[in-house]
C-alpha positions in Angstrom: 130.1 67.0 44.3 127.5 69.7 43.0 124.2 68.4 42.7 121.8 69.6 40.0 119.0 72.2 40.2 115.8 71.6 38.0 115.5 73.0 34.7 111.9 73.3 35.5 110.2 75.6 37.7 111.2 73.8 41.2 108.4 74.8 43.5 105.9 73.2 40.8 108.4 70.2 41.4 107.8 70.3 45.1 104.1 70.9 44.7 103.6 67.9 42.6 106.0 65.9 44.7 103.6 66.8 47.6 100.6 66.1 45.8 102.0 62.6 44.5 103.4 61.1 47.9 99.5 62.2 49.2 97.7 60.2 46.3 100.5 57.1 47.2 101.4 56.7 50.8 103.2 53.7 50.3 105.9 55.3 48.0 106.9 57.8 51.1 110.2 57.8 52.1 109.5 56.5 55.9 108.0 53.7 57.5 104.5 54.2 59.0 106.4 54.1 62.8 109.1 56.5 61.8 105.9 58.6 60.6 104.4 57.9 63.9 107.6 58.7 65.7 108.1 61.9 64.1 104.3 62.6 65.5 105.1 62.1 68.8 108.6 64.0 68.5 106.4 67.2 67.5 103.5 66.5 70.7 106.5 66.3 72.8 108.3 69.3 71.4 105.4 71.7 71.7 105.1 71.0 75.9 108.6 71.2 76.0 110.8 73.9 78.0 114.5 72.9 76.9 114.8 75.5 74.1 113.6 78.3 76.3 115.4 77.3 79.4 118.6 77.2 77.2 117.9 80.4 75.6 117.7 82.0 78.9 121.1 80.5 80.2 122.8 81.7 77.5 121.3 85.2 77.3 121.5 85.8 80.9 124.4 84.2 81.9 126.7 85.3 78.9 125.0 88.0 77.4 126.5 90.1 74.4 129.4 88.0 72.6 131.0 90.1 70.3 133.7 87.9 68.0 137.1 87.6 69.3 136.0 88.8 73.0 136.3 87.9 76.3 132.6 87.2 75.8 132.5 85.0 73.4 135.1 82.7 75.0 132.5 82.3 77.7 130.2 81.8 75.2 132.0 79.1 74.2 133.0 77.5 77.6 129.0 77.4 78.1 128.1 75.9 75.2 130.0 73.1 75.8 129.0 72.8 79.4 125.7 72.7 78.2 126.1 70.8 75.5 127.5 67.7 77.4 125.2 68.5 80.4 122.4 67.6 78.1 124.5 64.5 77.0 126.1 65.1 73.5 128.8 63.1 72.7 131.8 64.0 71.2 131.8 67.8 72.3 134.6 69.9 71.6 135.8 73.5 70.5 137.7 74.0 67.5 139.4 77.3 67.6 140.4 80.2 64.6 141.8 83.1 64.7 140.5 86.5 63.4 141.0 90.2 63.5 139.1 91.9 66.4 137.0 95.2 66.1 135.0 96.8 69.2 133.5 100.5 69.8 134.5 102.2 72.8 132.7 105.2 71.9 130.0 106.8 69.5 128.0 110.0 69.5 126.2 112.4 67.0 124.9 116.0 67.0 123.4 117.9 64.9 125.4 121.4 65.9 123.9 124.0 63.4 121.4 125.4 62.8 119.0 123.2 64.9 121.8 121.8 67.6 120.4 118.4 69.2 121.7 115.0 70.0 121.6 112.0 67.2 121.1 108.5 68.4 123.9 106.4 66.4 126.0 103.1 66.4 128.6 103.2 64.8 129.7 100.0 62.2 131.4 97.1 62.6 134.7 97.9 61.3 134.2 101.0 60.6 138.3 103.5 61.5 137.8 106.0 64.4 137.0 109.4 64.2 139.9 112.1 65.2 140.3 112.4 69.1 137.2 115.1 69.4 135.2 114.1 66.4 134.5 115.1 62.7 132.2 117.8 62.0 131.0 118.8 58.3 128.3 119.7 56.1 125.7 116.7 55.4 125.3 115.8 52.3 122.2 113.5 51.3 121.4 110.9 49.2 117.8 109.3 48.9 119.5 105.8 47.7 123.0 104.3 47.2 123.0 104.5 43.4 122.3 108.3 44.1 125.8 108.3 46.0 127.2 105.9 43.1 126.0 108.2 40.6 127.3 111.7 42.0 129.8 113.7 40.5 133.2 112.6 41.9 134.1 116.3 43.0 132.1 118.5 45.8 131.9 116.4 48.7 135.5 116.8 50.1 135.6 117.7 53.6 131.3 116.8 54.0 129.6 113.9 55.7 127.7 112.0 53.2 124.0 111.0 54.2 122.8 107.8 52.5 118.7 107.8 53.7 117.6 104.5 51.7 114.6 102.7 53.6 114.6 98.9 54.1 111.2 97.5 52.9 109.5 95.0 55.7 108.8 91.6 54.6 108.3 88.3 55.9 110.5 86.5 54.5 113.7 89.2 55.0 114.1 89.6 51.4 113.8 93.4 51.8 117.3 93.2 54.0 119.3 92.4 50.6 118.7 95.8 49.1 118.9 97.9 51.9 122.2 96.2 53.5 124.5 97.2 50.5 124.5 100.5 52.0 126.1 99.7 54.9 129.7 98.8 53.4 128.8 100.8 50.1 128.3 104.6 51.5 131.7 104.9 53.2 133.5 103.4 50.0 132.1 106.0 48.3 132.0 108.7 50.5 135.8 107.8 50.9 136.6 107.7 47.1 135.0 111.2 47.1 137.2 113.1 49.7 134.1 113.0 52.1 135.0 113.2 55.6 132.6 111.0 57.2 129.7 108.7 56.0 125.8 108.3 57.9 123.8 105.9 56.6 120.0 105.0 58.0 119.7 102.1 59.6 119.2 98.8 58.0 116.3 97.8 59.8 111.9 98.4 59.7 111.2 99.6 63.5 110.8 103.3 64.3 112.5 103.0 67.9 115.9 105.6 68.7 117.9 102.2 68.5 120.0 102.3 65.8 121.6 98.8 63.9 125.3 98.0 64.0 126.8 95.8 61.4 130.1 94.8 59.3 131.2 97.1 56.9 134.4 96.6 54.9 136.5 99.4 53.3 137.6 98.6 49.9 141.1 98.2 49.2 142.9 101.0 48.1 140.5 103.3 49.3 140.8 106.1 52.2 138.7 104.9 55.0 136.4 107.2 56.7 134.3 106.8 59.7 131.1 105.0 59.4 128.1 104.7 61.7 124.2 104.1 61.8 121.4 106.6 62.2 118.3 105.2 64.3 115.4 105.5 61.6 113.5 108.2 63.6 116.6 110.2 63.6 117.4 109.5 60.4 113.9 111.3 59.5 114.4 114.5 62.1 118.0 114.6 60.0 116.0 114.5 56.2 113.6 117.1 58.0 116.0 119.5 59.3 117.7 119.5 55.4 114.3 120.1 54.2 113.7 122.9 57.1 117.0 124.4 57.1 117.8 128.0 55.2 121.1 127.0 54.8 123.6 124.0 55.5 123.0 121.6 58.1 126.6 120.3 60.4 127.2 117.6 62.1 129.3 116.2 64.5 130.4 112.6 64.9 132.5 111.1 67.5 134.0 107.4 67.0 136.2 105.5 69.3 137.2 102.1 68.3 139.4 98.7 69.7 141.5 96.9 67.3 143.7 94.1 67.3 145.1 92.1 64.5 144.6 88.6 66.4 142.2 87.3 68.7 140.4 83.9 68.8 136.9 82.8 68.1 135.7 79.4 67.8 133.2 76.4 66.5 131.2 74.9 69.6 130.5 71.5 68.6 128.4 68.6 70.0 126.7 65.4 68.5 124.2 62.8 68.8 126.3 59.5 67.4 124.2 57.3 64.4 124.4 54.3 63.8 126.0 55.4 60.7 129.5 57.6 59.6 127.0 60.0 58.1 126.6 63.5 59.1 123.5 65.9 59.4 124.7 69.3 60.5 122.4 71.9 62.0 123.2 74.6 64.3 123.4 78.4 65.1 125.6 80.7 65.5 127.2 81.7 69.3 128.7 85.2 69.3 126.2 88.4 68.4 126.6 91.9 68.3 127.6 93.7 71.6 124.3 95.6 71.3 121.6 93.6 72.5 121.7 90.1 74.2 121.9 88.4 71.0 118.3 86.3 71.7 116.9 86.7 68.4 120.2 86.9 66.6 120.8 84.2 67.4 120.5 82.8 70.6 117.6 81.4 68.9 119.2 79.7 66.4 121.1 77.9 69.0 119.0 76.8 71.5 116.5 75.2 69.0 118.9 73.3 66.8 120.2 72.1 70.2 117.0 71.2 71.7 115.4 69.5 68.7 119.2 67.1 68.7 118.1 66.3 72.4 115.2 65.5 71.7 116.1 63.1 69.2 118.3 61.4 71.4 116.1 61.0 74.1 112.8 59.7 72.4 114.2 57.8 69.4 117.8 56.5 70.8 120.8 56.4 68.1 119.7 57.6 64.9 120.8 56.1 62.0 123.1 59.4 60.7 125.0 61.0 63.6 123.3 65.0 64.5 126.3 66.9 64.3 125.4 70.7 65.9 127.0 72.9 65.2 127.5 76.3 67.4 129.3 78.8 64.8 131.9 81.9 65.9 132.5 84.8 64.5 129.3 84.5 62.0 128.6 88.7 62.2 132.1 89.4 61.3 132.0 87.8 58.1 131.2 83.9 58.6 134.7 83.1 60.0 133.5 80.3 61.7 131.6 78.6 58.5 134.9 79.2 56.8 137.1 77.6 59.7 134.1 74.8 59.9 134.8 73.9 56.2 138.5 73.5 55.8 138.8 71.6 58.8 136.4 69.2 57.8 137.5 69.2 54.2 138.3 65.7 54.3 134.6 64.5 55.7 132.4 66.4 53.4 131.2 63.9 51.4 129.7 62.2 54.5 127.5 65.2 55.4 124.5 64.7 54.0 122.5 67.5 54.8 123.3 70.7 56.5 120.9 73.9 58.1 121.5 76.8 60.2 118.6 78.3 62.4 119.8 82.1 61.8 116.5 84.4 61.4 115.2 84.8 65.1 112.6 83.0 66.7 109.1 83.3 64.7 107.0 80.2 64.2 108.4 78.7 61.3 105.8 78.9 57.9 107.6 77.3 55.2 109.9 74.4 54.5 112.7 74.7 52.0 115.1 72.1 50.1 118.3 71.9 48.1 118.1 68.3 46.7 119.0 66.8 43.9 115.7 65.5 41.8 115.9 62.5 42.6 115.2 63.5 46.2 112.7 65.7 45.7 110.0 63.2 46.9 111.9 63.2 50.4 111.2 67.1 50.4 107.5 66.2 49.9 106.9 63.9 52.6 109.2 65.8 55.2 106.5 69.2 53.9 103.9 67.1 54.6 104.5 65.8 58.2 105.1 69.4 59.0 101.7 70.5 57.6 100.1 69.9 61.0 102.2 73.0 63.0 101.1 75.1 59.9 104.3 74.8 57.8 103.9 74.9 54.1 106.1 73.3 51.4 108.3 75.4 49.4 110.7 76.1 46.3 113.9 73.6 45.7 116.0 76.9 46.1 116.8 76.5 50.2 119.7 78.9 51.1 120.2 77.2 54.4 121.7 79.5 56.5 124.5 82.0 56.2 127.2 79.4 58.2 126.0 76.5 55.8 127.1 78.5 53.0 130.8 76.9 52.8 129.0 73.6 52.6 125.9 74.2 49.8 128.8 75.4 48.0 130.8 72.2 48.3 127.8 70.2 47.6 126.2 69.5 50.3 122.0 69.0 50.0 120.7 71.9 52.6 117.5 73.0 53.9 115.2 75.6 55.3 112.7 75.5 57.7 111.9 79.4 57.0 110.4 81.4 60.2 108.1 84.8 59.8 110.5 87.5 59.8 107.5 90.4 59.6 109.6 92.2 62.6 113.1 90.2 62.8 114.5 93.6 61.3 113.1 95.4 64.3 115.2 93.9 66.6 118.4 93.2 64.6 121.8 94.2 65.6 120.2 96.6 68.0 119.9 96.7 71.8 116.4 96.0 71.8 117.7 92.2 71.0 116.6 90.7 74.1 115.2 87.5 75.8 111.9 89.2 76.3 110.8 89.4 72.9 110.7 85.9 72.0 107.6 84.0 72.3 108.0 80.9 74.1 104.9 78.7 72.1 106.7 79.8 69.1 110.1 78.7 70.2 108.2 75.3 71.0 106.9 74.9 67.6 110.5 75.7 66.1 111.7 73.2 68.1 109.0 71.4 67.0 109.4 71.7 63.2 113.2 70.8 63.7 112.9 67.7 65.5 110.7 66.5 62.8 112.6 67.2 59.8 115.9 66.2 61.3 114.9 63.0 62.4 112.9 62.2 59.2 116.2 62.8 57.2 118.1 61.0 59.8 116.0 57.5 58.9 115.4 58.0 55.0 117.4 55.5 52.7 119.7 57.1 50.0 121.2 60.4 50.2 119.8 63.9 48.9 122.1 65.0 45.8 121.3 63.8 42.5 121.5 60.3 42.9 118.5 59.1 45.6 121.4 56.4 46.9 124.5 58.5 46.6 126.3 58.5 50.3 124.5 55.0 51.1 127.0 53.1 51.1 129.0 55.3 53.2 126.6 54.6 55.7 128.2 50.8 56.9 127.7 50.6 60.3 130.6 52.0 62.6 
């Protein structure tokens, strides 16, 4: 069942909420000793080593787990090693099938007038190139809607350029904008005759490390070759247009894997309640074959799972089971949140809450619902036991996570404990996603954040769609 937004604006809701359960402490939503246990879950989260040592396991020890690869079925047999070696109940693998994509080569040139070597990756998804490569004129466009809005006729036989620059932001909400590109430059390029299409990379660093990323034709459409420009060679390309006397060539060489069928999978372990309801959190498991996949989202996966341990081993059965979830096949085009969803059609109305940890591993800064009004003064209290690790309430507008999104659209109440992306974009889809450039103390206070919130929502009476007691009842001891 849906539940309702407010008609009013909703972080004035939250704000007031806040302000109200502060002015009342009897009205909040928790005993004083689930208050004090939520306490002690965050002192023992921030000295705890369980996120980073899994982190490291999986990194190490699996590496890059591209969908539908040999990779990310070890992926998968490690998760649930782990998983039950840190005593979740109820573990199990619930495999999908999918269509399988991998590069097996990609290079760039510039070959006249000013002949030198481009960095590039190509897409995900993205055809091959000839045996030997495509070569043509570049042809640039400062944005997308400068590619939209060109003349159909004149680029035939050219590689199209679409330079757009992603704006850095904390929150990520630069990465909407500039990603359209990605998909959105070969269609057209294609629909024009155009024998290739370069975009710049959606992503803020200035390193020769260019982002991958899933691109989709559209149908009916010729499909030409795709791949990424690393943003400083994205600027020596604009400057050797601008330097040039004449046209500027290029040569791009794309090798590709296909197969219609392979098989990815949900990784999924839980802490049993006391209850049939469900609170489902998790991360994704596979990554691009780039990096290590610790940011995106390793991460994601070894907090979610650490902050369910935790749980379980300072507060015993909780009175909703922790479902975590480990997601496959999310960079591909959340196959796994998909799969997830139909095959747990039937229980949906017992998950009461659902989040995915999917924006790398900066201290989180802001936390986020989806309720229904009614639970809105559940949103305030959980904001305000979170104060203390510097987290800040926020809007009623949570998106939860990109795996979550089957659910929030079935109705289930989500949340969002928000982390500062400033330089998530950096690292993204690149090869300079790696173990190293996560910060352990902000892992910890992830963790930290996680425990807190999940456990909170764990004890609460009622449910968190428009009806404070909705799901309650479905709660009868097991």
């Amino acid at each position: 069942m849906p539940f309702r937004l407010l008609s009013i604006p909703a972080a004035a809701l939250v704000f007031f909420a806040v302000a109200a359960v502060e002015a009342q402490t009897d009205s909040a939503p928790y005993t004083n000793a689930q208050r004090e246990t939520a306490d002690r879950l965050i002192d023992r989260a921030l000295e705890d080593d369980t996120a980073w040592d899994i982190l490291e396991s999986l990194t190490t020890e699996v590496g890059p787990r591209l969908a539908g690869s040999e990779a990310e079925a070890r992926a998968r047999d490690w998760a649930a090693r782990k998983m039950k070696a840190l005593d979740f109940k109820n573990v199990r693998i619930e495999t999908f099938e999918l269509p399988y994509w991998s590069r097996t080569r990609e290079s760039a040139e510039i070959v006249a007038p000013f002949a030198q070597p481009l960095a590039v990756a190509a897409l995900g998804g993205s055809v091959a190139t000839p045996e030997g490569g495509v070569e043509g004129e570049i042809a640039r466009f400062e944005t997308l809607q400068d590619l939209i809005d060109a003349p159909m006729e004149g680029l035939e036989g050219k590689i199209v350029f679409v330079d757009e620059i992603m704006t850095r932001t904390q929150d990520g909400s630069g990465y909407g904008a500039a990603v359209a590109k990605r998909s959105g430059a070969a269609r057209e390029a294609g629909r024009r005759g155009a024998a290739a299409a370069l975009i710049r990379s959606v992503g803020t660093d200035s390193h020769r490390l260019p982002h991958t990323g899933m691109m989709r034709y559209a149908e009916g459409m010729t499909p030409v070759p795709a791949a990424a420009l690393s943003n400083p060679d994205a600027d020596q390309l604009a400057r050797a247009l601008r330097l040039a006397d004449g046209p500027v060539r290029v040569r791009l060489d794309i090798g590709v894997e296909t197969r219609e069928r392979a098989i990815s999978g949900n990784v999924i372990g839980e802490i049993p309640g006391r209850t049939d309801e469900i609170i489902v959190i998790g991360g994704h498991l596979d990554s691009w074959d780039l990096g290590t996949g610790a940011v995106d989202d390793g991460a994601g996966v070894a907090v979610t799972m650490a902050a369910a341990k935790l749980i379980d081993d300072l507060t015993g059965k909780p009175k909703r089971t922790i479902r975590v979830v480990l997601w496959g096949a999310e960079e591909v085009g959340l196959v796994g949140a998909r799969a997830y969803a139909e095959a747990h059609e039937s229980e949906l109305d017992r998950h009461v809450l659902a989040s995915e940890s999917d924006f790398g591993a900066g201290r989180v800064w802001r936390f986020q619902s989806r309720f229904g009004e009614a639970a809105l003064p559940k949103a305030a209290a959980i904001a305000r036991v979170l104060r203390r690790l510097g987290v800040g309430p926020g809007d009623n507008n949570a998106f939860g996570g990109p795996d979550v999104g089957p659910l929030r659209a079935a109705g289930v109440p989500v949340f969002t404990l928000a982390q500062d992306g400033w330089d998530y974009f950096d690292l993204h889809h690149t090869a300079d996603d790696t173990l190293d450039k996560v910060e352990p103390e902000a892992l910890k206070q992830n963790v930290a954040a996680w425990a807190a919130t999940v456990y909170l929502a764990s004890e609460m009476e009622g449910g968190f769609r428009d009806h404070a007691t909705e799901g309650s009842a479905a709660g009868a001891s097991r």
